[in-house]
N, C-alpha and C positions, 0 to 999 in steps of 0.2 A: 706788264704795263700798269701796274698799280701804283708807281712812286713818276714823279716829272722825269727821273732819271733814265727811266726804261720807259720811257713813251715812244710809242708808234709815231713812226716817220707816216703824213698822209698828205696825199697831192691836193689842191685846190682844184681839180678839174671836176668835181661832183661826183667820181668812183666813190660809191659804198666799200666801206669795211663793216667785212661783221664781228660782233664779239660779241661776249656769254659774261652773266657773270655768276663766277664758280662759287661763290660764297656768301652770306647776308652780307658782310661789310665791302664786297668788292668794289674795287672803282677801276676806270678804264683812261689812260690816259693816249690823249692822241696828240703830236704836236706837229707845226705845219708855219711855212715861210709866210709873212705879209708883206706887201709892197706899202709905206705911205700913200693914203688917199683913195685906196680901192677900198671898196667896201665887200664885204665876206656874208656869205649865208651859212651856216652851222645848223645840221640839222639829224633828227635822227628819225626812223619809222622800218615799216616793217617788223614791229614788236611781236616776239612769240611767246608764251606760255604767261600771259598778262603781264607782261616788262610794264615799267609804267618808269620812263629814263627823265632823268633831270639834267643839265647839262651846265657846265660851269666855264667860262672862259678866263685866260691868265695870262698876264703879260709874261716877259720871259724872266722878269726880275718875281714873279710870283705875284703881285697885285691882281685882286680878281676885278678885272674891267665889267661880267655882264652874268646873267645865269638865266636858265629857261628850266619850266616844269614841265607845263602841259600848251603844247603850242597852238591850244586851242580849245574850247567847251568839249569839244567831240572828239580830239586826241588827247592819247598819255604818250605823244610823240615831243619831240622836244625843238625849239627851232630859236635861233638868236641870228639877227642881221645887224650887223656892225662895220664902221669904217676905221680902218688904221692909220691913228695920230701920227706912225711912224715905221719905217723897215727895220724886220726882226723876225724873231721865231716865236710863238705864240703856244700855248697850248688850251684845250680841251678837255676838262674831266668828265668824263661820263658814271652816274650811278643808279643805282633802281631807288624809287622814293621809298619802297614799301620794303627792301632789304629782301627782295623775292631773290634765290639763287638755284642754281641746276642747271646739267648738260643742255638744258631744252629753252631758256631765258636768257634769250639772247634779241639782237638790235641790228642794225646799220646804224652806219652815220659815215657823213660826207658834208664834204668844202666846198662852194661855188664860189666863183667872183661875181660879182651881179653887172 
């Protein structure tokens, strides 16, 4: 799941996927259906071995519409809420800020509708 091509299919229902990343440069792509006029929550937590994840959103033509660091003073979790201009398939990159990699640095992240 490092290129848009090989992105993880992930449901809007708010199920967590986990993923690790295996390298300094890794990145984690997830992508996921929008309806026009819903609006989406994009979020990531449950960070282990100090993840500290950044999160990048993309239309399906590759424009980056949004990006989130730290979702907050007190998290190095990541969170973007956003409404879709239009139906389509969207993605998600996930990566570590600090290039932290290993079996053990790994995340969630999950899709609501709000």
């Amino acid at each position: 799941d490092d290129v848009v091509d090989q992105a993880t299919l992930i449901d809007v229902d708010g199920i967590c996927q986990t993923h690790t990343f295996h390298t300094t440069t890794d990145v984690d792509y997830v992508a996921f259906a929008v309806e026009e006029g819903v609006e989406y929550e994009i979020a990531t937590g449950s960070l282990q071995s100090n993840c500290d994840t950044v999160i990048h959103l993309y239309a399906g033509d590759g424009v980056e519409l949004d990006y989130n660091d730290d979702a907050s003073e007190e998290s190095f979790a990541s969170r973007i809420v956003w409404k879709a201009p239009s139906t389509g398939v969207h993605y998600v990159m996930a990566r570590d800020f600090n290039g932290r990699a290993g079996p053990a640095v790994s995340y969630e992240i999950w899709i609501s509708t709000q």
